[in-house]
C-alpha positions as CSV (number, residue, x, y, z in Angstrom):
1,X,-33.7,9.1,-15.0
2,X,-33.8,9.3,-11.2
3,X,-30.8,8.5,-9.3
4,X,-30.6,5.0,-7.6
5,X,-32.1,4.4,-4.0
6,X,-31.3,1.4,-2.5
7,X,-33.2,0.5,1.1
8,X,-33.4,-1.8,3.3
9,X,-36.0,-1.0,6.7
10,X,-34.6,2.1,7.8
11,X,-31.4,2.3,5.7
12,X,-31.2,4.0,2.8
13,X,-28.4,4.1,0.2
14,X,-28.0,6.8,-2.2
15,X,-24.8,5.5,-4.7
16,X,-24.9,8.2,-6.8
17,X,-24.7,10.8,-4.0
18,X,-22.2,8.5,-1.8
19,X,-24.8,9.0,1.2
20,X,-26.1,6.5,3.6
21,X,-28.9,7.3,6.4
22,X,-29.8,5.0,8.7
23,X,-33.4,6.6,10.7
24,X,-33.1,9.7,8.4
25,X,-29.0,10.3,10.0
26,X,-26.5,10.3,8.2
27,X,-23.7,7.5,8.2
28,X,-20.4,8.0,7.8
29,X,-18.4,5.2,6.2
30,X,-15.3,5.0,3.9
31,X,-14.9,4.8,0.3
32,X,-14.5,0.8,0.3
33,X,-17.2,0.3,3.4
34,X,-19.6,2.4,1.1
35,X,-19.0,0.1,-2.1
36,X,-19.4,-2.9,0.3
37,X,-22.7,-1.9,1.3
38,X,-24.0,-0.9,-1.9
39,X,-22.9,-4.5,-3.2
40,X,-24.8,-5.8,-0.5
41,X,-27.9,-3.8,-0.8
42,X,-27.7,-4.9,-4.7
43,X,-27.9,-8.7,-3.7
44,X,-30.2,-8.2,-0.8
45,X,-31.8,-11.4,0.4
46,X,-29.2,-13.6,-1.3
47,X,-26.2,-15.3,-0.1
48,X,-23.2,-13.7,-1.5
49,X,-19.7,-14.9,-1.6
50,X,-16.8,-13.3,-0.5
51,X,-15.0,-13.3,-3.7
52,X,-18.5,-11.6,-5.3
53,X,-18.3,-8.9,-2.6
54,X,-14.1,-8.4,-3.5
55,X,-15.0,-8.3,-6.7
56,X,-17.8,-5.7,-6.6
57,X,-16.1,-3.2,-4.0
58,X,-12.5,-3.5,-5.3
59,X,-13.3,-4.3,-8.7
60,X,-10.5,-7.0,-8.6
61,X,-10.2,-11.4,-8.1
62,X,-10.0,-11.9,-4.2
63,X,-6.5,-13.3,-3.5
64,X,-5.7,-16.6,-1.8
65,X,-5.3,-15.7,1.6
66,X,-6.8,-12.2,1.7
67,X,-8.9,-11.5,4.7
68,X,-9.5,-7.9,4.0
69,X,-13.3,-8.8,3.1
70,X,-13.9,-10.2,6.5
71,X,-12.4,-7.2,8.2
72,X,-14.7,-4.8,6.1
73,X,-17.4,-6.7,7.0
74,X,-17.0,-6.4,10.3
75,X,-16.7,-3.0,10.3
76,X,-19.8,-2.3,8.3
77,X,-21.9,-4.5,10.3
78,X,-20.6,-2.7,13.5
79,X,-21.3,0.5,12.0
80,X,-25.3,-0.3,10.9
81,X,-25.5,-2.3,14.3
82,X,-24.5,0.9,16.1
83,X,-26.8,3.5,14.0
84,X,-30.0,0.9,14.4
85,X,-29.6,-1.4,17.2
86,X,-32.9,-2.9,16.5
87,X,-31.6,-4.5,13.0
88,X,-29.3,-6.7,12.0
89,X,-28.4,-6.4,8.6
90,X,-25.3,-9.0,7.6
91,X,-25.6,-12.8,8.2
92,X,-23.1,-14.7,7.8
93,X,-23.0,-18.2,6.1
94,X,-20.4,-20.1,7.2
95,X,-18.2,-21.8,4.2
96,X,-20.6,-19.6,1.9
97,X,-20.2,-16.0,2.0
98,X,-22.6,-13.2,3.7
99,X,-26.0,-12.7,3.4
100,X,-27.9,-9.0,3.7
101,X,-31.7,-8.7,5.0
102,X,-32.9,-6.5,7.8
103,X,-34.0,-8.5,10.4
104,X,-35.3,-7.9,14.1
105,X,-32.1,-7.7,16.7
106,X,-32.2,-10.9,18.8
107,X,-31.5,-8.6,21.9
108,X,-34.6,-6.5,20.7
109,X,-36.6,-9.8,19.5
110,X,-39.9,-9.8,21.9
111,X,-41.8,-13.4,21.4
């Protein structure tokens, strides 16, 4: 069986080798920014709520309260944003959770 490979434009996520490249470089990221981005590559396209993306990178219920999710986010979105400036990759839904799908960079957007 051949290992998972999860991709979305130019990123590519390798979960079974831990690797992400974003233009063929590779990303670094921690442990729970990693299972973040592999839940989101595995729901691609969809709205996802917070407590599904706890859930899937911490493997435990999201706490009243908890904001950690939000602050992860951020940091993974900063992180692509940096690597490929062209893209943006998380989309947030206000009162609903986060959506991923590579779309054209508003600042790189030519009409």
């Amino acid at each position: 069986m051949e290992p998972e490979v999860l991709t979305a434009a130019e990123l590519e996520v390798r979960p079974h080798d831990g690797l992400v490249l974003a233009a063929g470089r590779a990303l670094t990221l921690s442990v729970r920014e990693f299972q973040l981005l592999v839940a989101f590559l595995r729901h691609q396209g969809g709205i996802v709520s917070r407590e599904e993306l706890y859930g899937s990178a911490w493997g435990r219920p999201l706490r009243s309260g908890d904001r950690s999710i939000d602050v992860y986010v951020h940091k993974v979105r900063v992180k692509l944003e940096d690597a490929l400036p062209q893209r943006r990759f998380i989309h947030t839904h206000v009162g609903f959770g986060y959506r991923f799908a590579a779309e054209p960079s508003h600042a790189f957007h030519i009409s």
